[in-house]
C-alpha positions as CSV (number, residue, x, y, z in Angstrom):
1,X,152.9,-116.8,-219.9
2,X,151.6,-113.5,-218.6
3,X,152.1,-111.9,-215.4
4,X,149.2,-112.7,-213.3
5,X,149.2,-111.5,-209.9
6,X,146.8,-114.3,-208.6
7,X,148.5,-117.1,-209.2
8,X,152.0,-115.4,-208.0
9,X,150.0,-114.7,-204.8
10,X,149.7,-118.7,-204.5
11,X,153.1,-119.8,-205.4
12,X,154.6,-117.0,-203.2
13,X,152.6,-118.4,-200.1
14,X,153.3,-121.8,-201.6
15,X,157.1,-121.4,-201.7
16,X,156.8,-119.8,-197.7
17,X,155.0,-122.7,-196.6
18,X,157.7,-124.6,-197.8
19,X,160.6,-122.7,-196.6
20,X,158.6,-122.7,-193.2
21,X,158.8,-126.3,-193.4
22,X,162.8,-126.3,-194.0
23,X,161.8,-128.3,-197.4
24,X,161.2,-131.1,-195.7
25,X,158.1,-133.2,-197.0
26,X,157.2,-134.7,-193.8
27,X,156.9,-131.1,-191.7
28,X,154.7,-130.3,-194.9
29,X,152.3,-133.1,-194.3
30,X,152.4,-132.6,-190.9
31,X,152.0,-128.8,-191.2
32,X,148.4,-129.8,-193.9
33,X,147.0,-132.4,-191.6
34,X,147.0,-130.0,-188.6
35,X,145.1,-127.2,-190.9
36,X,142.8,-130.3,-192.4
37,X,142.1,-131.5,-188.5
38,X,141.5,-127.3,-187.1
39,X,139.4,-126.4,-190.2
40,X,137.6,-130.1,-191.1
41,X,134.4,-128.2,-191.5
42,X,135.7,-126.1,-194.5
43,X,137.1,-129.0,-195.9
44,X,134.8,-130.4,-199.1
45,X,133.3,-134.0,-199.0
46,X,132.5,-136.2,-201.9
47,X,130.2,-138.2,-200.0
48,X,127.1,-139.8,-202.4
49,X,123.8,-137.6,-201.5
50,X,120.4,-139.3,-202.4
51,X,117.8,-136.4,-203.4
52,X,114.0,-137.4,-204.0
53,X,112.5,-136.1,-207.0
54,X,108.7,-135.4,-207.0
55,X,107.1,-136.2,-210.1
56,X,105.1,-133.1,-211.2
């Protein structure tokens, strides 16, 4: 695989996230659950939307 900086830019911040954590899985929820509750209006949703279509 090729060097590409973009995708070592996410596993770098990746890997400090989880050495922030002290590898443990349940600081790493927690740690995503508080970013999901401070920034729940960037956060997509797959919610059904209805459109109406005018017929031309």
């Amino acid at each position: 695989m090729k060097d590409d900086p973009t995708l070592q830019e996410i596993w770098d911040a990746r890997r400090k996230i989880w050495e922030d954590c002290d590898g443990n899985s349940e600081k790493l929820l927690e740690y995503y659950r508080q970013l999901q509750k401070e920034h729940s209006h960037k956060i997509v949703r797959f919610e059904q939307v209805q459109y109406e279509v005018e017929e031309a």
